[in-house]
C-alpha positions, -999 to 999 in steps of 0.1 A, spaced: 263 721 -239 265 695 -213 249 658 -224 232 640 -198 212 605 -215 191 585 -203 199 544 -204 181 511 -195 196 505 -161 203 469 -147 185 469 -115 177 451 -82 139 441 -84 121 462 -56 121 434 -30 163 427 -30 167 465 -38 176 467 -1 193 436 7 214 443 -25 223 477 -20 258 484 -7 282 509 6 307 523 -21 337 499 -26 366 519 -18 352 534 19 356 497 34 383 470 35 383 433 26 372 424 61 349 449 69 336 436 33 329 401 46 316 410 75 289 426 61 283 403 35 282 375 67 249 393 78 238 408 43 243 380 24 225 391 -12 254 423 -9 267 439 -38 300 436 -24 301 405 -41 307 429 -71 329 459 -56 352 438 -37 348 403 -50 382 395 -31 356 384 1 347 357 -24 383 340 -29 408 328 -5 418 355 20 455 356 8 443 363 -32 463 394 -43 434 423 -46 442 425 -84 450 394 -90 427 383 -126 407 362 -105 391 389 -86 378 409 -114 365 375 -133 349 367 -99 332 403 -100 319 394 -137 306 363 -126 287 372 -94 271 402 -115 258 379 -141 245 354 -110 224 385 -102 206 380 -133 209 346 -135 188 343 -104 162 362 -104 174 389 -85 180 417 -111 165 424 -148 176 455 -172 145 478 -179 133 477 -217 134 513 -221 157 541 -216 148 562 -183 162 588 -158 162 574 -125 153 601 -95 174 588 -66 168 610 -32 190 603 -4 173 614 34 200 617 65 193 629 97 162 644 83 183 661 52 170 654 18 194 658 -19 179 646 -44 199 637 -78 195 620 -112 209 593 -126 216 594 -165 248 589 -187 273 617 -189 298 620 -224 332 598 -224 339 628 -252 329 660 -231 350 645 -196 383 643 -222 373 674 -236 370 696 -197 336 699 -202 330 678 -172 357 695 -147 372 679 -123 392 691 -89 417 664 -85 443 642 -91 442 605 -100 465 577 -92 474 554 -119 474 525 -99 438 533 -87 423 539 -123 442 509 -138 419 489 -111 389 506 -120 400 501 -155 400 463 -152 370 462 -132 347 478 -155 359 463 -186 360 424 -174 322 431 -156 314 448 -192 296 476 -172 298 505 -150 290 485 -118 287 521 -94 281 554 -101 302 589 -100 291 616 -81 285 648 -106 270 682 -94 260 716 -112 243 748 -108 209 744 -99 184 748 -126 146 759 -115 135 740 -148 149 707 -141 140 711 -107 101 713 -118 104 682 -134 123 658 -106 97 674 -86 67 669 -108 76 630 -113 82 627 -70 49 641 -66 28 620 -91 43 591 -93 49 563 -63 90 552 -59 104 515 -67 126 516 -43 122 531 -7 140 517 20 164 524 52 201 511 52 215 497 82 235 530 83 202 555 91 204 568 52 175 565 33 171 560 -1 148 563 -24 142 558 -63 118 569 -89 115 561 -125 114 589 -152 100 572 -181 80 597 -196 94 607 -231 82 644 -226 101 642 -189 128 628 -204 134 654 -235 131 678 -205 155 669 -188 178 668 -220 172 700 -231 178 717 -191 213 700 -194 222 711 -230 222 746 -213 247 742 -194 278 747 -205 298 718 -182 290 693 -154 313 691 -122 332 659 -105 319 656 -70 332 628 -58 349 599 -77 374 608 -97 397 575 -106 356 562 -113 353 589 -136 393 588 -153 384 550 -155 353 550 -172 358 574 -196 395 554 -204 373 519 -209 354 539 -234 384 549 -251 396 510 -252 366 500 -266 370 529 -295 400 511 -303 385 479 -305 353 488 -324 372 513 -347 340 515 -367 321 531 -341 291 556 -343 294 577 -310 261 563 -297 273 526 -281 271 524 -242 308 524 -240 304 561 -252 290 571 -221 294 563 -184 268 561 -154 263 592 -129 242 600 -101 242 639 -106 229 664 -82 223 700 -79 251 723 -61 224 739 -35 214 704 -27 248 692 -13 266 689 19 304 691 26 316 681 58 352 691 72 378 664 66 403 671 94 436 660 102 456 647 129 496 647 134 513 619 155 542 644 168 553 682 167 585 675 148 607 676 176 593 713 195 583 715 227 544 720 229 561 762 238 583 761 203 554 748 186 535 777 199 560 804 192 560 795 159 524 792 150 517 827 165 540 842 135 514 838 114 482 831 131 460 842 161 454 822 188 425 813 210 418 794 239 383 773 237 377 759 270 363 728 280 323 728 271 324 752 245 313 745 211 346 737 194 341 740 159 351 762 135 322 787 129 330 804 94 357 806 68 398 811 76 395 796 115 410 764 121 403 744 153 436 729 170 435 703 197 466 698 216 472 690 253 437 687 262 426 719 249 411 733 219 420 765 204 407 786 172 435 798 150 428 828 128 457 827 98 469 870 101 464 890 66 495 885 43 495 850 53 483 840 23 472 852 -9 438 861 -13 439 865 -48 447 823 -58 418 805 -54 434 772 -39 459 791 -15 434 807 1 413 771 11 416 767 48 433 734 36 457 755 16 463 778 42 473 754 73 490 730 52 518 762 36 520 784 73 517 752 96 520 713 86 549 718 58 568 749 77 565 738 113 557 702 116 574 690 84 546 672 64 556 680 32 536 657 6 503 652 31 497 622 2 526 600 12 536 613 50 526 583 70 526 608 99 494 625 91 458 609 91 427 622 80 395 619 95 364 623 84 339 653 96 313 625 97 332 612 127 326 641 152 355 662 170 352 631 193 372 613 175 405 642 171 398 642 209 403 605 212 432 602 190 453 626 209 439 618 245 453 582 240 489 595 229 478 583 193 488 615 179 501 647 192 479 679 180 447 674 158 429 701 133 392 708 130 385 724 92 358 750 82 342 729 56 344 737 20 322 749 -1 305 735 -31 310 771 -45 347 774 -37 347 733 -55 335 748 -89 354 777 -83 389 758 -87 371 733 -112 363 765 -134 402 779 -130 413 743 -140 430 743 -105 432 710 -85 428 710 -47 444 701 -23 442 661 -5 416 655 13 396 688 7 361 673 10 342 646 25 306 641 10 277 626 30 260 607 24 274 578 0 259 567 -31 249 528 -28 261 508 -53 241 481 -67 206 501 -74 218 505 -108 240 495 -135 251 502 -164 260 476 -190 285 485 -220 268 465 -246 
């Protein structure tokens, strides 16, 4: 069974939710940070990156930063701008971009089922990432941002999300300075809410989206705190940690493409010689629609032109669920082989860019001299994610790029 609680959320009151709401610390820097905290003053970077609130030279984990974090979530409180609800609730949060609707709950997933695999994940972690992640939750004494969770679509929890949108009117409901819209509704219904319980205790796992060192590092404070309370009972907060979870046919994965700053020493002829062993080529001339149109064809840039490569059979094997990603696939007959990116982690001559960004963008970074050739990806799949979270596989970097972000600061969760 897959537990999924509800909890008594720390929350913006409706008329900051939108000046409080923020993007997600780790898709900004320290100056883009403070620059949008210059115009959006009430921000909840003040929490995800409290560095914008110390001397520009403070080390990014230096103790300051994450006492700093504590205190300007408390000064939320403090001033009026936040209060914890008296009751335990799920929260229906719908995000709206360019028109698209996904629509997810946020509840409390089981510090005990994500070290048992029931809640699978699809990735590595860094140490160095979780041990910040680590530091941050446990000095703010809370889950300041959710994770991103998905699973398989279930027509009876649907009925109820959509039975509370349709009878009840949101808290929150606003526009972000990005286009997204978000939206929030309270579940407080006990009948709802045993509902929604019981959908989830069918299932027999959740799924890691997006936020994995979020999710290692919750679930590793929770473990801490065992430690510390070694008279425990299972039901603390610290046994559980805050997700925004959303159903798989609701979800969109963009491409995450990559760009290469030189052809390891081949003439742009060598470089083609050697591709053409194992895949097809194909010219896509100017005012075509350049991207890739299904599964297993890879758009190149190079030279001012695109072209659609089509790895040939035997290339790979169909039968291994990770080798045969697109991302699998260029990276073993193309970037390691030919161009010599061996660990696309650590090479500091590849650079991955966002689907959200347009082919524009692999067209400007080679046009300029930036970089040499650039690759468009098929997206992948939410079904080919659980796929490789099911084998226990992990995928390759930079597999998928989800749109839209969660906001932080619409809800919290406090350990205690």
């Amino acid at each position: 069974m897959a537990v999924f609680k509800p909890f008594r959320a720390l929350r913006p009151l409706p008329e900051y939710a939108s000046a409080i709401a923020s993007p997600p610390y780790d898709v900004l820097d320290s100056d883009e940070a403070r620059a949008i905290v210059a115009k959006q003053p009430l921000s909840f970077l003040h929490v995800e990156k409290a560095e914008i609130d110390l001397p520009p030279d403070t080390d990014l984990y230096d103790e300051k930063v994450y006492a700093k974090a504590r205190e300007n979530l408390d000064s939320y409180v403090t001033r009026g701008l936040m209060a914890q609800d008296e009751k335990p609730m799920f929260y229906i949060y719908r995000q709206t971009m360019d028109g698209r609707p996904q629509v997810g709950l946020v509840g409390l997933a089981s510090v005990d089922e994500y070290m048992e695999g029931k809640i699978k994940k699809h990735e590595f972690t860094r140490a160095d990432k979780e041990a910040d992640r680590i530091r941050h939750v446990d000095t703010c004494n809370a889950h300041p941002s959710p994770v991103f969770f998905t699973y398989p679509h279930q027509e009876e929890i649907d009925n109820v999300v959509n039975k509370v949108m349709a009878s009840k009117d949101p808290v929150y409901d606003f526009v972000a300075d990005d286009g997204i819209g978000h939206t929030l509704w309270l579940m407080d219904d006990p009948a709802d809410i045993a509902a929604i319980e019981a959908g989830f205790a069918k299932l027999p796992c959740l799924y890691v989206a997006d936020g994995h060192h979020r999710t290692a590092s919750a679930a590793k404070v929770g473990l801490v705190r065992r430690e510390q309370n070694p008279d425990y009972t299972g039901e603390e907060e610290f046994n559980f940690f805050m997700t925004v979870i959303f159903p798989d046919n609701q979800l969109k994965i963009f491409d995450y493409n990559r760009v290469v700053q030189d052809l390891n020493g081949h003439t742009i002829e060598e470089f083609f010689e050697k591709i053409e062993e194992k895949f097809e080529i194909e010219a896509q001339f100017a005012n075509g629609d350049h991207y890739p149109k299904k599964l297993h064809e890879i758009g190149m840039y190079i030279n001012g032109t695109w072209y659609i490569l089509r790895p040939k059979p035997g290339s790979w094997d169909f039968m291994n669920v990770v080798a045969s990603l697109d991302v699998s696939i260029l990276q073993d007959n193309l970037l390691d082989p030919i161009l010599g990116i061996k660990d696309p982690r650590t090479d500091q001559r590849i650079d991955f860019i966002g689907g959200i960004r347009g082919l524009d963008e692999l067209e400007r970074r080679v046009d300029s001299g930036r970089d040499a050739v650039a690759f468009a990806m098929y997206p992948t799949s939410v079904e080919e994610l659980i796929r490789i979270a099911d084998a226990g596989e992990i995928m390759p970097p930079k597999s998928t790029w989800f749109e839209p972000k969660l906001r932080s600061g619409l809800f919290i969760h406090p350990l205690t």
